[in-house]
C-alpha positions as semicolon CSV with decimal commas, in nm:
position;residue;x (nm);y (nm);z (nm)
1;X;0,000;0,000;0,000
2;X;0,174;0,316;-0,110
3;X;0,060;0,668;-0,027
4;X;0,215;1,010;-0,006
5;X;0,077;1,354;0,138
6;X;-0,063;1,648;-0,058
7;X;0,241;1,838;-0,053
8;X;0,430;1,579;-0,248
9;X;0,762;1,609;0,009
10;X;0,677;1,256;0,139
11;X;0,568;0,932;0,105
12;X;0,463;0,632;0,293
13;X;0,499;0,272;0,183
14;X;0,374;-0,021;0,378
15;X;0,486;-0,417;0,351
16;X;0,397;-0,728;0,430
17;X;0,695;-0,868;0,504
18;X;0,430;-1,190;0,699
19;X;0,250;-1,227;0,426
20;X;-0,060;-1,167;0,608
21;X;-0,249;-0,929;0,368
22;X;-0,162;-0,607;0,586
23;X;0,119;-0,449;0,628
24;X;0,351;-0,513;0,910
25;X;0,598;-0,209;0,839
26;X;0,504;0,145;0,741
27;X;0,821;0,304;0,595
28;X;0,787;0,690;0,573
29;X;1,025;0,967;0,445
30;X;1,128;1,251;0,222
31;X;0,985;1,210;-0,166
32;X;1,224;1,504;-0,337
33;X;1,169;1,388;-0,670
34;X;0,774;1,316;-0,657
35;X;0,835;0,958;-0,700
36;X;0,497;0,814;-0,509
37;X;0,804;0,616;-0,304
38;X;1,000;0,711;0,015
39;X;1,363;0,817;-0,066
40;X;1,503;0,500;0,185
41;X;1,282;0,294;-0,061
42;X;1,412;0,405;-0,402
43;X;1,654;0,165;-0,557
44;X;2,018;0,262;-0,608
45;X;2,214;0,139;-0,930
46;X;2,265;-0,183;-0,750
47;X;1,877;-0,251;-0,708
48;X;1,925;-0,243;-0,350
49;X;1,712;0,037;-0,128
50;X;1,895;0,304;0,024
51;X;1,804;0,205;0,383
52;X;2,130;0,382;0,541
53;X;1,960;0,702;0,440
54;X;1,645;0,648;0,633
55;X;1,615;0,731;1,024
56;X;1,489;0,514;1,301
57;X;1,156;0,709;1,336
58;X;1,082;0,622;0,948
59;X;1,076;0,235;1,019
60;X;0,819;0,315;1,299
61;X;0,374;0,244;1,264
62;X;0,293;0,629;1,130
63;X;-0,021;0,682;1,409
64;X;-0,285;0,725;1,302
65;X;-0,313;0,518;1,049
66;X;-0,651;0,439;0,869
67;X;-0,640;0,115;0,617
68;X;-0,926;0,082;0,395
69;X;-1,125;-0,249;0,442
70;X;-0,986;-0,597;0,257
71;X;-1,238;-0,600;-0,074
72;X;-1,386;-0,931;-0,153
73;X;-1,128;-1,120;-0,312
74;X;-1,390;-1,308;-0,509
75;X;-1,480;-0,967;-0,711
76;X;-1,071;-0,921;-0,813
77;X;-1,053;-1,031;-1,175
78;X;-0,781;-1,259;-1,184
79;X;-0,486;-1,132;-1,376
80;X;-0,328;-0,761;-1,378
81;X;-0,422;-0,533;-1,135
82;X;-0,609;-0,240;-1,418
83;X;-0,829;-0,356;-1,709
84;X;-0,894;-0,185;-2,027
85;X;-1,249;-0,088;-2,161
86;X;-1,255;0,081;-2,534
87;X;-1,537;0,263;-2,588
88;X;-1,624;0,357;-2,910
89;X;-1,795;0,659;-2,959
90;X;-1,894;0,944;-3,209
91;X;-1,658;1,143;-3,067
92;X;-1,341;0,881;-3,088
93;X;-1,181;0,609;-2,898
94;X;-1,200;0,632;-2,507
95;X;-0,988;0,397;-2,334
96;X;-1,082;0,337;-1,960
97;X;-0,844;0,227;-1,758
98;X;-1,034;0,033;-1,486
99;X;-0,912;-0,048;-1,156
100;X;-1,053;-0,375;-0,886
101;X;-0,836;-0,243;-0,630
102;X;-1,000;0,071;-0,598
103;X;-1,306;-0,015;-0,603
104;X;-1,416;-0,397;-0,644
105;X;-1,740;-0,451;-0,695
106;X;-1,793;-0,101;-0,871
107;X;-1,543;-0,232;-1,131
108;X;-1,673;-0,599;-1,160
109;X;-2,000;-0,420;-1,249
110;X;-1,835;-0,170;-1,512
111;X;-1,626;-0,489;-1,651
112;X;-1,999;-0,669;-1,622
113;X;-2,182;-0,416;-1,861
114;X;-1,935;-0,362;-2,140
115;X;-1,932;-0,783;-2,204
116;X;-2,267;-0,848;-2,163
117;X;-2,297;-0,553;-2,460
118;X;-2,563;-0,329;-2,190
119;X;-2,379;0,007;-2,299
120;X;-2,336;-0,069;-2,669
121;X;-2,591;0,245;-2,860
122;X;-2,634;0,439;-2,542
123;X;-2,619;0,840;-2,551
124;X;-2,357;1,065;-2,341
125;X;-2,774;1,232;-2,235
126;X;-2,596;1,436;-1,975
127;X;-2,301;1,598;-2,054
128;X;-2,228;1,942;-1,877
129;X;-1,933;2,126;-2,010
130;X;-1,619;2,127;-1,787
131;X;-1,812;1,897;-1,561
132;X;-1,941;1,539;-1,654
133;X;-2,067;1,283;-1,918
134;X;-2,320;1,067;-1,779
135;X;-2,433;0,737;-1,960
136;X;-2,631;0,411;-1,908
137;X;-2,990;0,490;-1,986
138;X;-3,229;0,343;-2,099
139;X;-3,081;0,005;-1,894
140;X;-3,124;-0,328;-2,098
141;X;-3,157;-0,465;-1,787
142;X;-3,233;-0,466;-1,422
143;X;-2,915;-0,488;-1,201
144;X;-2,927;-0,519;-0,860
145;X;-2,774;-0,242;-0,660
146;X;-2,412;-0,304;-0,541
147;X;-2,278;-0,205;-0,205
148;X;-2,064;0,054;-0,184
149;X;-1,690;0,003;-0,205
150;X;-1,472;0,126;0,054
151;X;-1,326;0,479;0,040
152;X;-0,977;0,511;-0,081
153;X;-0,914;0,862;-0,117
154;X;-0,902;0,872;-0,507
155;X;-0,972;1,214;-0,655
156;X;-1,200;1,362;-0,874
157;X;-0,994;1,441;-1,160
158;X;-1,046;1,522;-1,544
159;X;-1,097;1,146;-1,674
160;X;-1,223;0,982;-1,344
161;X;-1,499;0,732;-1,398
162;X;-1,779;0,668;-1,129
163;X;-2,127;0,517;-1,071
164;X;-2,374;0,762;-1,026
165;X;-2,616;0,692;-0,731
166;X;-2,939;0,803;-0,525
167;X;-2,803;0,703;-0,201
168;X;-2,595;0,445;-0,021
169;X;-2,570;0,103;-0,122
170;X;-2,795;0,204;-0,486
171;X;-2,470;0,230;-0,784
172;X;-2,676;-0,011;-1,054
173;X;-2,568;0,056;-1,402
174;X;-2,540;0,440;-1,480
175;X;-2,195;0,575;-1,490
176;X;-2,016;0,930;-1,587
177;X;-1,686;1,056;-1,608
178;X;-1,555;1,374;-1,541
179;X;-1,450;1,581;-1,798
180;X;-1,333;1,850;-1,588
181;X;-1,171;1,867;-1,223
182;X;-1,451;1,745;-1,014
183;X;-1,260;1,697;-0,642
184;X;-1,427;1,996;-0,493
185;X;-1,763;1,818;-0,572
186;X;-1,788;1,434;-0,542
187;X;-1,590;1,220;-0,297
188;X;-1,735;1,310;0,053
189;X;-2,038;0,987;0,004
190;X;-1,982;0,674;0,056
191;X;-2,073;0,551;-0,318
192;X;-1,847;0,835;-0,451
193;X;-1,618;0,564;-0,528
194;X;-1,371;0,606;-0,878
195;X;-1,409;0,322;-1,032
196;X;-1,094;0,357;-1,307
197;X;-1,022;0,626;-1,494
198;X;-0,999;0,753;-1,875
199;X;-0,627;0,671;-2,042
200;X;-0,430;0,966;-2,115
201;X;-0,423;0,943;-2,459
202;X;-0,795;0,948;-2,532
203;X;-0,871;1,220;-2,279
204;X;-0,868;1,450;-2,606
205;X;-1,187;1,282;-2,690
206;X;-1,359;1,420;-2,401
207;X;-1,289;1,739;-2,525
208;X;-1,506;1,659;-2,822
209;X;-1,851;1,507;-2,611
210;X;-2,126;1,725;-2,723
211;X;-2,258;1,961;-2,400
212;X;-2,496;2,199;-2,580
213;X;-2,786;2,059;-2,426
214;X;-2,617;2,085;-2,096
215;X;-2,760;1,905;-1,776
216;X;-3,083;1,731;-1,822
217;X;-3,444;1,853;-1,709
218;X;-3,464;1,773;-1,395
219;X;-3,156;1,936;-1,257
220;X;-3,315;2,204;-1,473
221;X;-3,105;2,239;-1,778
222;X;-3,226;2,176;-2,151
223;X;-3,098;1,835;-2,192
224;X;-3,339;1,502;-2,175
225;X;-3,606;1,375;-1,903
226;X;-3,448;1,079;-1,778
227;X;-3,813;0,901;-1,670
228;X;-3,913;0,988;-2,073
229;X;-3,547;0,812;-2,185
230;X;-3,685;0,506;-1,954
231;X;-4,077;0,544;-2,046
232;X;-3,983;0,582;-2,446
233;X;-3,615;0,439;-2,503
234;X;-3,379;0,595;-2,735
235;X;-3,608;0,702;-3,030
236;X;-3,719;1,008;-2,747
237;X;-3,331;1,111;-2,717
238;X;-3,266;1,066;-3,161
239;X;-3,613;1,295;-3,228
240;X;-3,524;1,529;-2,979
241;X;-3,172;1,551;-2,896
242;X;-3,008;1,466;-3,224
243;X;-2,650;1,613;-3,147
244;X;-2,586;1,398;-2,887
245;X;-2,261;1,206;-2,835
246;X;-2,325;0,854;-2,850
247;X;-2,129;0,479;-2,772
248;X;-2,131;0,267;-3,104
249;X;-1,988;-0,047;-2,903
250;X;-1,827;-0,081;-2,516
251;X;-1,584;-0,381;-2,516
252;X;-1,295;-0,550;-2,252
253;X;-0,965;-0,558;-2,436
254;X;-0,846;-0,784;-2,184
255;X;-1,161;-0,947;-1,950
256;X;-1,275;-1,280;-2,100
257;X;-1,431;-1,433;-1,817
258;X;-1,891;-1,431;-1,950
259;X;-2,077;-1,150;-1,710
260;X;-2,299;-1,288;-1,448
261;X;-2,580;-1,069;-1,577
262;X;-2,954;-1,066;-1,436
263;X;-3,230;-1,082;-1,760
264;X;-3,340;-0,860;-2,010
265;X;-3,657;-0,651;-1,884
266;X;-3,854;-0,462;-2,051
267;X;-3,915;-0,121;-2,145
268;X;-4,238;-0,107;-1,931
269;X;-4,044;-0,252;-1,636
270;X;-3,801;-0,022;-1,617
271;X;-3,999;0,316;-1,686
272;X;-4,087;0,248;-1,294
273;X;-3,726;0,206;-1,187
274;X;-3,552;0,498;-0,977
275;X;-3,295;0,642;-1,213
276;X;-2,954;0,739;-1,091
277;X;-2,812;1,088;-1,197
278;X;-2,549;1,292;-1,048
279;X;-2,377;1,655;-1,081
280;X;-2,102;1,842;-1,076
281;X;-1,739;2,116;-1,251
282;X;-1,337;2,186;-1,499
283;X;-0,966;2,197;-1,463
284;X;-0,659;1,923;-1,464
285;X;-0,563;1,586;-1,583
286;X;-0,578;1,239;-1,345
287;X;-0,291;1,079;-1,233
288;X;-0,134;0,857;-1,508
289;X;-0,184;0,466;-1,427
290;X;0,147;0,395;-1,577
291;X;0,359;0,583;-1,384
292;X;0,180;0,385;-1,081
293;X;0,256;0,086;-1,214
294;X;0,642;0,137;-1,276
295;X;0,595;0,275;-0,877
296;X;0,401;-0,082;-0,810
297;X;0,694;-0,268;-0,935
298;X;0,958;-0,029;-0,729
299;X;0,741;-0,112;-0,426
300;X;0,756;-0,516;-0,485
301;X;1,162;-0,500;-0,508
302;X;1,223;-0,230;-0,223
303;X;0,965;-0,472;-0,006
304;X;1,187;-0,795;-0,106
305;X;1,540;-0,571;-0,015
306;X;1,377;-0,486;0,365
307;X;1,197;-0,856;0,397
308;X;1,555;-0,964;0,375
309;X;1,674;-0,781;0,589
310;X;1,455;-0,904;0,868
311;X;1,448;-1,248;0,750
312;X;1,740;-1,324;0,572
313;X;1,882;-1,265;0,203
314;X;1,615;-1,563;0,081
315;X;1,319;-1,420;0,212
316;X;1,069;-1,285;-0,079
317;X;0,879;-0,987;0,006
318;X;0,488;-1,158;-0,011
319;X;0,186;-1,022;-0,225
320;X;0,096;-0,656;-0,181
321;X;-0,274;-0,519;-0,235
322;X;-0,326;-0,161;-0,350
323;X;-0,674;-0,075;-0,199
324;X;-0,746;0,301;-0,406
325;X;-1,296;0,741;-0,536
326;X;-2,041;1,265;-0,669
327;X;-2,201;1,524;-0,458
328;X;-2,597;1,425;-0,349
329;X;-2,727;1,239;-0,665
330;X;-3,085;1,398;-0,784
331;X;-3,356;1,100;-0,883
């Protein structure tokens, strides 16, 4: 589990050195170079960590501490730790970069939709300029609500993708991403929960999601009626909102396993279903995923240089488990 503090002077690393899922060491100390990684944990030209440089107090529990709850291991997808959706839309490729270990069953779901085909022809309906891009209605389906995933702290950035919600415990299959710096607005609920975020090099694309229908009616902007996208399907949102931005297909580049998907329902069904919208608004782009994965793999070899120090040059450092987040949703 690596962290570091707003400031970006320091970092925090803990290890497992027991292999018991949580970490028995929190290493702490200067980050000059705003490397997500304590300076005693960088690796020198020899690939060994500079441990002389650290002091006594950094090998000590940082109090307090507050770990996020173990997820159910049983939502991970087996495999690499981020998964790749492609959407594409009328307005280009968007690559999402989804991650389990932020939020598990939020990104089962997400993985869920785009293979059983659910998001394939769906509208951008809400799009609010410098804010978000909402998506997901008319559902094909009825999904039962997921419980919220534990908070991990994840901003809000341009390209962060979420559930939208009515409440706790109600994320079902309506998602948006933020096409503007959203922090000041959504992370303080406990379904705010970033489920993955857009890849750098299709954040462009956002750029080019129509907004000039802005937020929909019931927020009261000019954009669609989200009971009449349920009650009527998509023909309401092609007669009267013909500029919107829309997903031709939504596929995992990299997720075989088949969704565990409930049954098609139909259109009358779900005209009586609660729909899930949220708000929010502009500014800079989210943290890269590959740079976090170069500082995963730094974290693995500094945790196998300390293990071995406290158990001997043969000890291997055991299995670490990242655990990484929309303001009052309207109905």
């Amino acid at each position: 589990i690596a962290g570091g503090y707003p400031s970006g002077a320091s970092a925090f690393v803990g290890l497992d050195i027991a292999g018991t899922g949580r970490p028995d060491l929190i290493v702490a100390g200067p980050d000059y170079y705003n490397t997500g990684l304590p300076e005693g944990l960088q690796l020198g030209p020899d690939g060994s960590a500079h441990l002389s440089m650290m002091s006594t107090e950094a090998l000590l529990p940082m109090e307090p501490l507050q770990l996020p709850e173990e997820p159910d291991l049983g939502l991970m997808p087996d495999g690499p730790v981020a998964h790749t959706v492609r959407l594409d839309t009328s307005a280009g490729i968007i690559d999402i970069i989804v991650r389990p270990d932020w939020a598990p069953h939020g990104a089962r779901r997400f993985l869920e939709l785009a293979t059983a085909g659910d998001l394939d022809g769906l509208a951008f309906y809400r799009a609010v300029r410098g804010c978000l891009a909402q998506f997901g209605l008319p559902a094909r389906r009825q999904w039962p609500p997921l419980p919220d995933d534990a908070p991990t702290g994840v901003p809000f950035l341009l390209g962060a993708v979420c559930f939208a919600a009515v409440g706790k415990h109600s994320r079902k299959s309506t998602l948006f991403i933020c096409v503007g710096d959203m922090s000041h607005c959504f992370g303080q609920s406990p379904w705010e929960t970033p489920i993955g975020a857009v890849a750098e090099a299709s954040l462009d694309a956002l750029d080019r999601i129509d907004t000039c229908y802005g937020d929909i009616a019931e927020c009261g902007g000019a954009g669609p009626d989200t009971g009449r996208i349920n009650s009527e399907g998509g023909q309401y949102l092609h007669n009267n909102f013909p500029l919107l931005t829309y997903i031709h297909t939504a596929r995992c580049l990299d997720w075989p396993p088949p969704p565990r998907v409930p049954p098609l329902e139909s259109s009358a069904s779900r005209s009586a279903q609660p729909q899930d919208v949220s708000f929010g608004q502009h500014s800079q782009p989210f943290a890269q995923v590959g740079r976090q994965t170069t500082q995963a793999a730094q974290v693995v070899q500094a945790a196998q240089a300390v293990a071995a120090l406290f158990h001997g040059p043969d000890a291997g450092a055991a299995p670490q488990q990242q655990q990484h987040q929309q303001h009052q949703q309207h109905q």
